[in-house]
Structure formats: structure tokens, C-alpha cells
mmCIF file as gemmi writes it, N, C-alpha and C atoms, coordinates in Angstrom:
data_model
loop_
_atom_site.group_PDB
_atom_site.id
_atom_site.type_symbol
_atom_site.label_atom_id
_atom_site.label_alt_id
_atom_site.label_comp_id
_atom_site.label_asym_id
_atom_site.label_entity_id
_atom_site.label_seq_id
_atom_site.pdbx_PDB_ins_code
_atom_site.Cartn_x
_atom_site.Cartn_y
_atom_site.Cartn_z
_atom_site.occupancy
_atom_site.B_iso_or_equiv
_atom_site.pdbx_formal_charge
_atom_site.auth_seq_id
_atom_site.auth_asym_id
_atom_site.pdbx_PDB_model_num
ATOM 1 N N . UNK Axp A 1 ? 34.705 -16.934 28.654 1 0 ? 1 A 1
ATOM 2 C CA . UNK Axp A 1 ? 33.873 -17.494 27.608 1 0 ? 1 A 1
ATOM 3 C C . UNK Axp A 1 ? 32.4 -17.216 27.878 1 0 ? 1 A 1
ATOM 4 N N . UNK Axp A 2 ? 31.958 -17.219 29.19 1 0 ? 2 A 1
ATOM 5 C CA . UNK Axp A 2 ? 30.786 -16.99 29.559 1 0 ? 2 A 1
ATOM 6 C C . UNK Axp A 2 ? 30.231 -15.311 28.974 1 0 ? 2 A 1
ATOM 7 N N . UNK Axp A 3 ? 31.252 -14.384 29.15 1 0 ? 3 A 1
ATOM 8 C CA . UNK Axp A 3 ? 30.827 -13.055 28.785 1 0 ? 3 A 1
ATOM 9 C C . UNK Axp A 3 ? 30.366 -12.822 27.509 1 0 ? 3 A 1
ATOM 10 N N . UNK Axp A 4 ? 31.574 -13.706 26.408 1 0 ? 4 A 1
ATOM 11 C CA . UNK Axp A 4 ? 31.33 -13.83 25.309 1 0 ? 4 A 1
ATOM 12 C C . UNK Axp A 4 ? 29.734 -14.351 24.674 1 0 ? 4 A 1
ATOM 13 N N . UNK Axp A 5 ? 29.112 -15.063 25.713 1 0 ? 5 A 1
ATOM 14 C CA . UNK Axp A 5 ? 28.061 -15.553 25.563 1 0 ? 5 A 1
ATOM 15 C C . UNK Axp A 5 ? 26.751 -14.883 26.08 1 0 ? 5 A 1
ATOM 16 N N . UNK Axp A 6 ? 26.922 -14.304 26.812 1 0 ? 6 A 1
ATOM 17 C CA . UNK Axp A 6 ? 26.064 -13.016 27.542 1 0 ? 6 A 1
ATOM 18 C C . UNK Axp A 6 ? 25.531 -11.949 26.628 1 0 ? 6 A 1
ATOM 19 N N . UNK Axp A 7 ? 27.156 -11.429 26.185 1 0 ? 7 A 1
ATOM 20 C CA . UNK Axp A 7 ? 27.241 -10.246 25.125 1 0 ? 7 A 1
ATOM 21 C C . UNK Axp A 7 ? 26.455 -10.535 23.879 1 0 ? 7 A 1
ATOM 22 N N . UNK Axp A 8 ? 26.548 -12.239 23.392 1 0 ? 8 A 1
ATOM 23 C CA . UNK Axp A 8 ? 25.81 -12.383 22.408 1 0 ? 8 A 1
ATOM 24 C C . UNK Axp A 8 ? 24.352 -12.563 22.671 1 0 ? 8 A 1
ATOM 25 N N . UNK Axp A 9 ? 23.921 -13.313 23.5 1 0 ? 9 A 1
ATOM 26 C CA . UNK Axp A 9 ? 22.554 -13.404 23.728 1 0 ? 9 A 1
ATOM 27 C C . UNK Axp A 9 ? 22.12 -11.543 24.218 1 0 ? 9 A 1
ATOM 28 N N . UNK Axp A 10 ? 22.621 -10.741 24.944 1 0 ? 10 A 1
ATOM 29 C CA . UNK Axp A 10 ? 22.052 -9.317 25.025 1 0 ? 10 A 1
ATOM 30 C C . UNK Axp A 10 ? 21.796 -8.846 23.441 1 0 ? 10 A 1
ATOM 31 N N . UNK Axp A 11 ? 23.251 -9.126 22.496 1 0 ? 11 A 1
ATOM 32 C CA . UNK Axp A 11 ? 22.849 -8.705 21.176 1 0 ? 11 A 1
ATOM 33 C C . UNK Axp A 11 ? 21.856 -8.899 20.468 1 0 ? 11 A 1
ATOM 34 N N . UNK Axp A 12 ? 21.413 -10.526 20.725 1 0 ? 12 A 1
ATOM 35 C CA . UNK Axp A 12 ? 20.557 -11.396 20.219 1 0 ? 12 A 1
ATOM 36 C C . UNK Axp A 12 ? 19.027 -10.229 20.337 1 0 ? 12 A 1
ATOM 37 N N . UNK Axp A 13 ? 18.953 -10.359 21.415 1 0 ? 13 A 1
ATOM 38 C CA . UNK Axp A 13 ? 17.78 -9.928 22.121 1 0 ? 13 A 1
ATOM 39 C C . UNK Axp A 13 ? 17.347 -8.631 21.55 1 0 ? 13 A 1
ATOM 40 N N . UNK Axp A 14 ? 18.583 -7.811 21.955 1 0 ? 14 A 1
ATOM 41 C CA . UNK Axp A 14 ? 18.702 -6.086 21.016 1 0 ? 14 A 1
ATOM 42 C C . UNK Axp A 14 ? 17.671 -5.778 20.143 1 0 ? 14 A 1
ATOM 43 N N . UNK Axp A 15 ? 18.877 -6.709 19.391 1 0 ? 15 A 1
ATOM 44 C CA . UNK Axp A 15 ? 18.056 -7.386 17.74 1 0 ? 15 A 1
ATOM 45 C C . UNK Axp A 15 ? 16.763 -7.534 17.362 1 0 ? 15 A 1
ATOM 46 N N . UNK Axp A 16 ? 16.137 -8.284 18.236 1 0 ? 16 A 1
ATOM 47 C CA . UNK Axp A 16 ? 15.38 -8.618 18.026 1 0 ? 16 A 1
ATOM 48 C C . UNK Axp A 16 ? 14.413 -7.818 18.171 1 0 ? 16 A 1
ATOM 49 N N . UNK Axp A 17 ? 14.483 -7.062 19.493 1 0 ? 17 A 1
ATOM 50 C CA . UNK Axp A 17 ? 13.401 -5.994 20.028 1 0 ? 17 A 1
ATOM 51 C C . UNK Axp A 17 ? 13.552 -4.918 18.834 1 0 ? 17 A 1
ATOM 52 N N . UNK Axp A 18 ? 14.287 -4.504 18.31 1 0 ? 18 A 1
ATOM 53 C CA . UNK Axp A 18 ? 14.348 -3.629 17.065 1 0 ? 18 A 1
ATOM 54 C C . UNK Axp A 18 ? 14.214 -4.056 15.66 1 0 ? 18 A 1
ATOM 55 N N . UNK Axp A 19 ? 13.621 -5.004 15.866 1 0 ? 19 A 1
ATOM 56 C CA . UNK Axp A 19 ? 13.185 -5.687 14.514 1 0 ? 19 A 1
ATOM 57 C C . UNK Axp A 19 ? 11.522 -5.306 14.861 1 0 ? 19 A 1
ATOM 58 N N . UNK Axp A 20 ? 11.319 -5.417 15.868 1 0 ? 20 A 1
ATOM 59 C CA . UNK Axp A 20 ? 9.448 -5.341 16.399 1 0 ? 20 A 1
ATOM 60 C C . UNK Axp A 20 ? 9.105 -4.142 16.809 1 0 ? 20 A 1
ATOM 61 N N . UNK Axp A 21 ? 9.922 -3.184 16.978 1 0 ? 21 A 1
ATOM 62 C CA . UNK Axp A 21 ? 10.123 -1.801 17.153 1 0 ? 21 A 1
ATOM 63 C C . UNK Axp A 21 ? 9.655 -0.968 16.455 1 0 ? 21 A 1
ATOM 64 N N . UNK Axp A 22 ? 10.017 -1.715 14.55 1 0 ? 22 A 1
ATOM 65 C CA . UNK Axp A 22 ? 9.896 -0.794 13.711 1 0 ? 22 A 1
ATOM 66 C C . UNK Axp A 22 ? 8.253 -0.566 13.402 1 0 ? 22 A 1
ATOM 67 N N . UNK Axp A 23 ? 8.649 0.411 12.434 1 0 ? 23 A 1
ATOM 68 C CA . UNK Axp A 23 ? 6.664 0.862 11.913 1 0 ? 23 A 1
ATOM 69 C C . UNK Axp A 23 ? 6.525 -0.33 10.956 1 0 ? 23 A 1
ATOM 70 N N . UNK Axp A 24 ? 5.431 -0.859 10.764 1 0 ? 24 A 1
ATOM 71 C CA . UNK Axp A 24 ? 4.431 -1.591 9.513 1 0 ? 24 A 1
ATOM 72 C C . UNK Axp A 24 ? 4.559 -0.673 8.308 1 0 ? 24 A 1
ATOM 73 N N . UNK Axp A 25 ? 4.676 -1.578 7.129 1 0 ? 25 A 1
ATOM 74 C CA . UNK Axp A 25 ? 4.602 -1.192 6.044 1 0 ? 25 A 1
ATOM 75 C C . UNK Axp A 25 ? 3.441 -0.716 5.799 1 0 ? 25 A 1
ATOM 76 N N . UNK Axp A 26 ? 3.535 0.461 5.044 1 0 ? 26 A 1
ATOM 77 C CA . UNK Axp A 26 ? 2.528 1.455 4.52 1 0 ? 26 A 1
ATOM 78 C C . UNK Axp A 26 ? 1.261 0.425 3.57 1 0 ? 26 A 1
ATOM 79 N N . UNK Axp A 27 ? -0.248 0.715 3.911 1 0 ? 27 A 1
ATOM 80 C CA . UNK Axp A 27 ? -1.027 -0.483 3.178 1 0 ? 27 A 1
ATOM 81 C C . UNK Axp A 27 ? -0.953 0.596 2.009 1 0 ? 27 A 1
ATOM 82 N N . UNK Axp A 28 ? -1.221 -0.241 0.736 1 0 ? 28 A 1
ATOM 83 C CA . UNK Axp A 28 ? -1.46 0.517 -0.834 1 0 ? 28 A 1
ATOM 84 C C . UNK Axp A 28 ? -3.172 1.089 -1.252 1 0 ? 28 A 1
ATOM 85 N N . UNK Axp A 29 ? -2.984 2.019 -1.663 1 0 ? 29 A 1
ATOM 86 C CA . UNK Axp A 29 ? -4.467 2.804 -1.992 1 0 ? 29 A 1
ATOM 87 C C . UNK Axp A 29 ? -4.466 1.782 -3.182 1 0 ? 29 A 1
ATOM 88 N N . UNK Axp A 30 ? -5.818 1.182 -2.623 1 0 ? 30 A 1
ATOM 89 C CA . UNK Axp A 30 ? -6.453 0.518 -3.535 1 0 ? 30 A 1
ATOM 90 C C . UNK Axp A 30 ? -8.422 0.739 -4.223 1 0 ? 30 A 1
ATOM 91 N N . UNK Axp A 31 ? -8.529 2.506 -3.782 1 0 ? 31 A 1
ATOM 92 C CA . UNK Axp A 31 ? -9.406 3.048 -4.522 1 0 ? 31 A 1
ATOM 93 C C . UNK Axp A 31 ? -8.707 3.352 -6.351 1 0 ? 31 A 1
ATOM 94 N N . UNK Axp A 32 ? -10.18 3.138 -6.976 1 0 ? 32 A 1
ATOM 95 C CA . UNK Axp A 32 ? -9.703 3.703 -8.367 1 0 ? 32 A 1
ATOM 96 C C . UNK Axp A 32 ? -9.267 4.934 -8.403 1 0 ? 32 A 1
ATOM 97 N N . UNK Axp A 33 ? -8.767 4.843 -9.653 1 0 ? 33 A 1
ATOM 98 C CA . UNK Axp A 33 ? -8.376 6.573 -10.229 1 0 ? 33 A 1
ATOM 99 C C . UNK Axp A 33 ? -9.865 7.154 -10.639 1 0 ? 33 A 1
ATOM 100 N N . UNK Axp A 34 ? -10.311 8.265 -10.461 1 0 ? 34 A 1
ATOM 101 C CA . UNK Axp A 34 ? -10.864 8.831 -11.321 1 0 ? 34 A 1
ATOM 102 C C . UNK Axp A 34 ? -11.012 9.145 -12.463 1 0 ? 34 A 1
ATOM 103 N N . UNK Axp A 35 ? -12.692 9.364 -13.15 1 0 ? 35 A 1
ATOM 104 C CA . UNK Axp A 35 ? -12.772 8.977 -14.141 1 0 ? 35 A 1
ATOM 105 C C . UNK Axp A 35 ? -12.195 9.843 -15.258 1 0 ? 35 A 1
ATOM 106 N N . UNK Axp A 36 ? -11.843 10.008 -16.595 1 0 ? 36 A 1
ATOM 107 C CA . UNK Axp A 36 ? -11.01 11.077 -17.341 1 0 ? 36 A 1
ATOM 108 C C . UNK Axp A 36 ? -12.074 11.997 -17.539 1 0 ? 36 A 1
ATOM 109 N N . UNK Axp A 37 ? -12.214 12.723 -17.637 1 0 ? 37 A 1
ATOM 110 C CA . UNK Axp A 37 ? -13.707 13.685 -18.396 1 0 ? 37 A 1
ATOM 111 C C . UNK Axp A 37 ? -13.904 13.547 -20.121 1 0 ? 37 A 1
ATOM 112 N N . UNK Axp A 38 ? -14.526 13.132 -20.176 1 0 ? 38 A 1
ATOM 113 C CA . UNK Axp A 38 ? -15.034 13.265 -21.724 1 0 ? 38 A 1
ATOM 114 C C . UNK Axp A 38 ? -14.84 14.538 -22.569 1 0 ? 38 A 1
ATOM 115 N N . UNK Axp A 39 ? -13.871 14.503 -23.788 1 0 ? 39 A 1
ATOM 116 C CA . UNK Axp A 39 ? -13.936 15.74 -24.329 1 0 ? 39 A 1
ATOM 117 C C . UNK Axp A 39 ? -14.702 16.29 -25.311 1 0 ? 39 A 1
ATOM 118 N N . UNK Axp A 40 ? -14.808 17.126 -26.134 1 0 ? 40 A 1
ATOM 119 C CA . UNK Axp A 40 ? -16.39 17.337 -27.158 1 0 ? 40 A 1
ATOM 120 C C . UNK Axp A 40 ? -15.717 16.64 -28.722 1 0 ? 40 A 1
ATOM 121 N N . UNK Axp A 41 ? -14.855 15.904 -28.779 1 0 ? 41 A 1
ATOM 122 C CA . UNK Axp A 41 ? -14.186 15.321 -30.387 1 0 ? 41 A 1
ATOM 123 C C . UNK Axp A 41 ? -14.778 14.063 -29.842 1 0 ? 41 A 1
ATOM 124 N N . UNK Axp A 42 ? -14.439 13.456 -28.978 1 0 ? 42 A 1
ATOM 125 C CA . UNK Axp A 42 ? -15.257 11.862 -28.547 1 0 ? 42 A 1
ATOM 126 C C . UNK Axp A 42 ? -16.246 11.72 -28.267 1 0 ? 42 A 1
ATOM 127 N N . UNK Axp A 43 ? -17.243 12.947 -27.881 1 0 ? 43 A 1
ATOM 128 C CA . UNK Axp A 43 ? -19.025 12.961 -27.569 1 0 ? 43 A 1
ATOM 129 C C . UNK Axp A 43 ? -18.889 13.096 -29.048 1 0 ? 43 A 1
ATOM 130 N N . UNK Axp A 44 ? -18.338 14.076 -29.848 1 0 ? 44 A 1
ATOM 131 C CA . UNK Axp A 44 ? -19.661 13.829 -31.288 1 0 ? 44 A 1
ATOM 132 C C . UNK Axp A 44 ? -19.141 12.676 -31.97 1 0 ? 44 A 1
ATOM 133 N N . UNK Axp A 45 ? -18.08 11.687 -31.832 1 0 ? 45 A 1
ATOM 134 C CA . UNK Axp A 45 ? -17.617 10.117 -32.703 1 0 ? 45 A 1
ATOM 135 C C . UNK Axp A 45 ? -18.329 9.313 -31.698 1 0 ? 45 A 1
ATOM 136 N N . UNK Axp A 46 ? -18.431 9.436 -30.844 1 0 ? 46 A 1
ATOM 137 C CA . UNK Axp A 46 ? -18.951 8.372 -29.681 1 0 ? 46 A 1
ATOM 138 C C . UNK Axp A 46 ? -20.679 8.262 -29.146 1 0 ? 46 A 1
ATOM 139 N N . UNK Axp A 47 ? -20.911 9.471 -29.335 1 0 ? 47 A 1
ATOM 140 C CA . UNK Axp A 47 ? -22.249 9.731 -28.196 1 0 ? 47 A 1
ATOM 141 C C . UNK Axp A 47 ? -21.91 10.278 -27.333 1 0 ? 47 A 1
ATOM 142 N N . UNK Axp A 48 ? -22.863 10.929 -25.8 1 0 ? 48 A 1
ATOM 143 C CA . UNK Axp A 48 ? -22.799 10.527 -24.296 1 0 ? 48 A 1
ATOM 144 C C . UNK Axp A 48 ? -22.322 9.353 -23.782 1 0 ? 48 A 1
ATOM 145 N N . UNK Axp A 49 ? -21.22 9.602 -23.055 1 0 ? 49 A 1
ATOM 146 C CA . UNK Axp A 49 ? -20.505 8.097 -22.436 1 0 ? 49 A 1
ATOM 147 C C . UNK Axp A 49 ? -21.809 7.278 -21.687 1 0 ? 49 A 1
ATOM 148 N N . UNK Axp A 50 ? -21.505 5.886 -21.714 1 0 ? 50 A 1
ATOM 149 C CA . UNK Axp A 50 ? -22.626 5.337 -20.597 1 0 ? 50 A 1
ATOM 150 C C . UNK Axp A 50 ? -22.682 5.684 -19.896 1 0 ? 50 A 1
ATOM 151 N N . UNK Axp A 51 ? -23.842 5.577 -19.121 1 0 ? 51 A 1
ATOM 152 C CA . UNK Axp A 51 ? -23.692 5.548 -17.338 1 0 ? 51 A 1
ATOM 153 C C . UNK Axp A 51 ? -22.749 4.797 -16.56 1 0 ? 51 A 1
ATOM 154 N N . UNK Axp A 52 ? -22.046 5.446 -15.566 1 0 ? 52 A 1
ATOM 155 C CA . UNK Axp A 52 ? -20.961 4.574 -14.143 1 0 ? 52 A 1
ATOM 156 C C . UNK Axp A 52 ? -21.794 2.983 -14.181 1 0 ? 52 A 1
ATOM 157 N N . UNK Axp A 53 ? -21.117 2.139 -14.333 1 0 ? 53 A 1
ATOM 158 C CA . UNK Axp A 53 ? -21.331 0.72 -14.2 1 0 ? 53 A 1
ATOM 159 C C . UNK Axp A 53 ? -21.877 1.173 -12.697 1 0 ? 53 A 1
ATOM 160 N N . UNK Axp A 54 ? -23.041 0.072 -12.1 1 0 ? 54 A 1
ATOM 161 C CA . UNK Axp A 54 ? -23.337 -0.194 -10.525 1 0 ? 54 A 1
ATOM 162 C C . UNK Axp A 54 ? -22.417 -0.723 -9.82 1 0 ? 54 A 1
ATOM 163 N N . UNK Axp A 55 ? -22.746 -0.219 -8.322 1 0 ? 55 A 1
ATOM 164 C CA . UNK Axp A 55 ? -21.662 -0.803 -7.551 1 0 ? 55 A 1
ATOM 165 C C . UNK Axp A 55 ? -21.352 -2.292 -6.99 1 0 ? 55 A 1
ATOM 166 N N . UNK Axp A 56 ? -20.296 -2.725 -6.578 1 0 ? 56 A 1
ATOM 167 C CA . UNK Axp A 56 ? -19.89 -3.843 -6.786 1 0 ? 56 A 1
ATOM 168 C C . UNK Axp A 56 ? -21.208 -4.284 -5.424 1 0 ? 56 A 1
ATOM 169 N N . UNK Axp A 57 ? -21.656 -5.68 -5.357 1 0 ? 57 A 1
ATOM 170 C CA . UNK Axp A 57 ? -22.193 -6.634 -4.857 1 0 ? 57 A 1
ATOM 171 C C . UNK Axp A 57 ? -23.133 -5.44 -4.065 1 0 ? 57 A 1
């Protein structure tokens, strides 16, 4: 009965070390997309687009 209990706590352990083993989840690109380019049917209904808003803070 004792082995039985060995075998599980080694499993336990296994386990565990290969749970902390693995790689970190990939972080998400959280730069914008770039901007679309303006085409010449929306400059002559629109104008020149504004200027890029300023940067944050």
C-alpha cells in the first residue's frame, strides 16, 4: 500500500513540475493598425483628412 502511495505522490510531483515547465502565453499586440491611405474620390467629397490626433498623455 505504501508503494501505491509513493507512485502517487512521484506522479503528483511529475505533474506538477510540468505544469511550471511549460512556456507563458504569448502577450497580444496591442499597437494600432495602421492608418488606411486616403484615396482621391474621398479627398475631393471630404477635403485633406485631419491631422493624426496627439499623442496619448
Amino acid at each position: 500500500m505504501t508503494s501505491v502511495v509513493r507512485v502517487a505522490c512521484a506522479a503528483l510531483v511529475a505533474a506538477s513540475l510540468a505544469a511550471c515547465a511549460s512556456a507563458p502565453a504569448a502577450q497580444p499586440d496591442l499597437t494600432p493598425p495602421p492608418r488606411r491611405p486616403v484615396d482621391a474620390k474621398t479627398q475631393l467629397e471630404y477635403g485633406n483628412p485631419p491631422p493624426p490626433p496627439p499623442g496619448r498623455y
